[in-house]
Backbone as CSV, one residue per row, in Angstrom:
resi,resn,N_x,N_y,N_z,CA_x,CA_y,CA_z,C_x,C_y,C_z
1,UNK,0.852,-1.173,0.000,0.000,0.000,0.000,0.899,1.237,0.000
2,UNK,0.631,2.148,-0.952,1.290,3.642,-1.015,1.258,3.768,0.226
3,UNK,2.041,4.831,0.914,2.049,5.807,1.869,2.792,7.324,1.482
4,UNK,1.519,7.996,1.760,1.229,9.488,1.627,1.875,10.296,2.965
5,UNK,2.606,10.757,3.406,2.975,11.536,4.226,2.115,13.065,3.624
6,UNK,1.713,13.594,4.956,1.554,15.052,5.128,2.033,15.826,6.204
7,UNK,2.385,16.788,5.927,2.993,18.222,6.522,1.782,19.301,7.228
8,UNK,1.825,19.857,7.955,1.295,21.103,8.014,1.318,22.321,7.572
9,UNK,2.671,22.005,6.031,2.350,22.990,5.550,1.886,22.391,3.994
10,UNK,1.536,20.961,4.049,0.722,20.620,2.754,-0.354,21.605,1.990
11,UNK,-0.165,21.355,0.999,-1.359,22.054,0.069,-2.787,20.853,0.161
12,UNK,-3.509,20.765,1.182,-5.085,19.742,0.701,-4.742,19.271,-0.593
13,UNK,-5.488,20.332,-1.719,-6.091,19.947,-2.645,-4.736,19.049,-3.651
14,UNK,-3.497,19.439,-3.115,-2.290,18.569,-3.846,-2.548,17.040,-3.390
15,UNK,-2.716,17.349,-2.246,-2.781,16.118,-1.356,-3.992,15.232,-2.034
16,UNK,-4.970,15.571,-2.046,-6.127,15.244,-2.406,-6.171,14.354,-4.118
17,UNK,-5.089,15.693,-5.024,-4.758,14.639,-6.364,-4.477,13.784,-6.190
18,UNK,-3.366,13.448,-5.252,-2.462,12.573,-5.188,-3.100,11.112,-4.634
19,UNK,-4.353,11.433,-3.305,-4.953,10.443,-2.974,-5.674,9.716,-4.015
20,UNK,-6.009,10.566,-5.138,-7.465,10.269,-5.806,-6.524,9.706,-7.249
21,UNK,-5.355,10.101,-7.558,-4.378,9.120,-8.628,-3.920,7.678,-8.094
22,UNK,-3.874,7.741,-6.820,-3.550,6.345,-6.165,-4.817,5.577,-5.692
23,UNK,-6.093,6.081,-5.689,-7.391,5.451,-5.709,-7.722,4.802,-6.818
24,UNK,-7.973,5.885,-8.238,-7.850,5.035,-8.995,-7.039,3.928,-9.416
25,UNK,-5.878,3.700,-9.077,-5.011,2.653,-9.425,-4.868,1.424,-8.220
26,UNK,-5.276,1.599,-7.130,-4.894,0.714,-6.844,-6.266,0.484,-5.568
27,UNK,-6.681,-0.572,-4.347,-7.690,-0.311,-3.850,-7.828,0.284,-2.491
28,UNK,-6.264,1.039,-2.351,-6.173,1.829,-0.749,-4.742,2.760,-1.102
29,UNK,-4.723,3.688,0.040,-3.599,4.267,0.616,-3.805,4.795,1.534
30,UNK,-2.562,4.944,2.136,-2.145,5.185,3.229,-1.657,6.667,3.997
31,UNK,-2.130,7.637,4.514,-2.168,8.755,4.528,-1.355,8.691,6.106
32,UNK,-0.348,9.520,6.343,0.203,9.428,7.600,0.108,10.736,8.095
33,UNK,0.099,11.479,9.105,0.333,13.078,9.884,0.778,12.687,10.863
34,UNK,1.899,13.661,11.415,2.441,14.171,12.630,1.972,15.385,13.171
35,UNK,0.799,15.980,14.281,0.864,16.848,14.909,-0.480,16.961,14.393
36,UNK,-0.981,18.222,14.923,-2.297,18.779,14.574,-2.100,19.321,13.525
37,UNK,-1.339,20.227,13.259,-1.652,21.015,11.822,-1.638,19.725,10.772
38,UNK,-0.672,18.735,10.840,-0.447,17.774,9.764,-1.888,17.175,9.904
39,UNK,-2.414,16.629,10.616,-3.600,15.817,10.362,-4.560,16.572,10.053
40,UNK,-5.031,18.193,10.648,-6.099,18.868,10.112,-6.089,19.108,8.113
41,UNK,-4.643,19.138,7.792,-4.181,18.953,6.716,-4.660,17.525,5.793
42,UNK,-4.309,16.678,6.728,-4.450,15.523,5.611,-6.149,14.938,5.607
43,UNK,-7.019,15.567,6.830,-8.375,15.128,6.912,-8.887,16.334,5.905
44,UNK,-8.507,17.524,5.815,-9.070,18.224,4.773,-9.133,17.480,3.145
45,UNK,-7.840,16.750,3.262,-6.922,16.221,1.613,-8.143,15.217,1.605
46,UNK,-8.392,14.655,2.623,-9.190,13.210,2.435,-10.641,13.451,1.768
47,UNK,-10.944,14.577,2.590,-13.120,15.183,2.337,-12.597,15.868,0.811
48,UNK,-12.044,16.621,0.652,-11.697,16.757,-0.797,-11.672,15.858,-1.928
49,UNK,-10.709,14.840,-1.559,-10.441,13.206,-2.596,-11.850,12.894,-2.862
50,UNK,-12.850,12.967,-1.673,-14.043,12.115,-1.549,-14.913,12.627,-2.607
51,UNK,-14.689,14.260,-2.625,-15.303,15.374,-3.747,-14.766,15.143,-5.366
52,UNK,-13.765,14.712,-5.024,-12.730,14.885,-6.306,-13.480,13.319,-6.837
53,UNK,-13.618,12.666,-6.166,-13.817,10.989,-7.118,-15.164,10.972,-7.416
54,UNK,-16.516,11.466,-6.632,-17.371,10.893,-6.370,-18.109,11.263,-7.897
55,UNK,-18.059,12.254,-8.746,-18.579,12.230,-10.073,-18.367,11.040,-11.054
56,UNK,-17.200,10.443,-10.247,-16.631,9.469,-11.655,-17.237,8.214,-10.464
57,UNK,-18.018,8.109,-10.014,-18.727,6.767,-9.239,-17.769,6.178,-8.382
58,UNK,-16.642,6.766,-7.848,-15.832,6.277,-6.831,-15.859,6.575,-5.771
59,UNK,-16.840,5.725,-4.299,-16.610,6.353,-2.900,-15.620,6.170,-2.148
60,UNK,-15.501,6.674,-1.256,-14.376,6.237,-0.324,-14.732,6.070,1.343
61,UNK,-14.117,5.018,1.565,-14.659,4.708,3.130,-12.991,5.366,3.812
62,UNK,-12.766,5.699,4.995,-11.322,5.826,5.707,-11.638,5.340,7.145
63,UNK,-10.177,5.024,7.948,-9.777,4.390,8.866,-8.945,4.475,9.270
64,UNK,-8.842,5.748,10.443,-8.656,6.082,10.843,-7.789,5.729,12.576
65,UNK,-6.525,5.653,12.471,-5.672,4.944,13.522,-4.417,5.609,14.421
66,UNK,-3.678,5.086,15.722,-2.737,5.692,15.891,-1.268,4.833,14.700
67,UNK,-0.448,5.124,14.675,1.096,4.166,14.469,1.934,5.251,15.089
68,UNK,3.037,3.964,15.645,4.266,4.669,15.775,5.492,4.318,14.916
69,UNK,5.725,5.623,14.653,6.905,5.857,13.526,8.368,6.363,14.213
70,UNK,9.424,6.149,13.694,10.465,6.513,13.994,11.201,7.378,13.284
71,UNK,11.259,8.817,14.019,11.145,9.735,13.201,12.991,10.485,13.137
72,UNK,14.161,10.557,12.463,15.081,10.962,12.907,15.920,10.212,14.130
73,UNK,15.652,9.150,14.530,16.087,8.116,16.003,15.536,8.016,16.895
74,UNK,13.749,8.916,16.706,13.090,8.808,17.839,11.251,8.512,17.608
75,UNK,10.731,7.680,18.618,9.808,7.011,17.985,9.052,8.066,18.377
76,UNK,7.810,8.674,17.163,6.565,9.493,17.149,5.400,8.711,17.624
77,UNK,4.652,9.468,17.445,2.850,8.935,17.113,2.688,9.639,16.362
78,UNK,1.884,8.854,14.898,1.367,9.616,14.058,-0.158,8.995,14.125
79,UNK,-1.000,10.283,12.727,-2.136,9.608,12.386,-2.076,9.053,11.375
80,UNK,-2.798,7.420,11.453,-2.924,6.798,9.898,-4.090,6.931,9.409
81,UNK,-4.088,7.504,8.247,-5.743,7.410,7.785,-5.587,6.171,6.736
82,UNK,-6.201,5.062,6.864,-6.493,4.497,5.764,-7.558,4.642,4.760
83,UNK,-7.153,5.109,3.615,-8.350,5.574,2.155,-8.740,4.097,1.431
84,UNK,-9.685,4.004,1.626,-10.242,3.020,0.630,-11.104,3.243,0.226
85,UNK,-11.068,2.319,-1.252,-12.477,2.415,-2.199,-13.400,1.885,-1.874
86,UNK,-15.050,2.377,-1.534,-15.781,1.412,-0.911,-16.659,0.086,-2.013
């Protein structure tokens, strides 16, 4: 499964292409954030994707989790959103 990293200083709607080029191709990805700004970021990218597909008959369900990542030698918590096609 892809994995999508986001920033807090992501662009959504970049984010959002990017979910909705890897939707069509394949049947998930993987969306990761560190911090609040990163996840308010990547949950915006996600309700967008959902906008961006749904003309062409593609929904999307997500799932939503903690992981820990190791970030620079030290282990984080991030958010995982998992995107799938429903």
């Amino acid at each position: 499964m892809e994995i999508l990293k986001v920033s807090s200083k992501s662009n959504p709607s970049l984010v959002a292409g990017a979910i909705s080029g890897v939707i069509r191709e394949a049947p998930a990805v993987e969306v990761q954030a560190i911090g609040a700004g990163a996840v308010n970021q990547a949950v915006k990218a996600v309700i967008i994707a959902k906008g961006f597909l749904a003309p062409v008959g593609i929904e999307l369900s997500f799932d939503p989790s903690f992981v820990a990542l190791e970030v620079e030698g030290e282990e984080r918590t991030a958010i995982r959103i998992v995107v799938e096609k429903k």
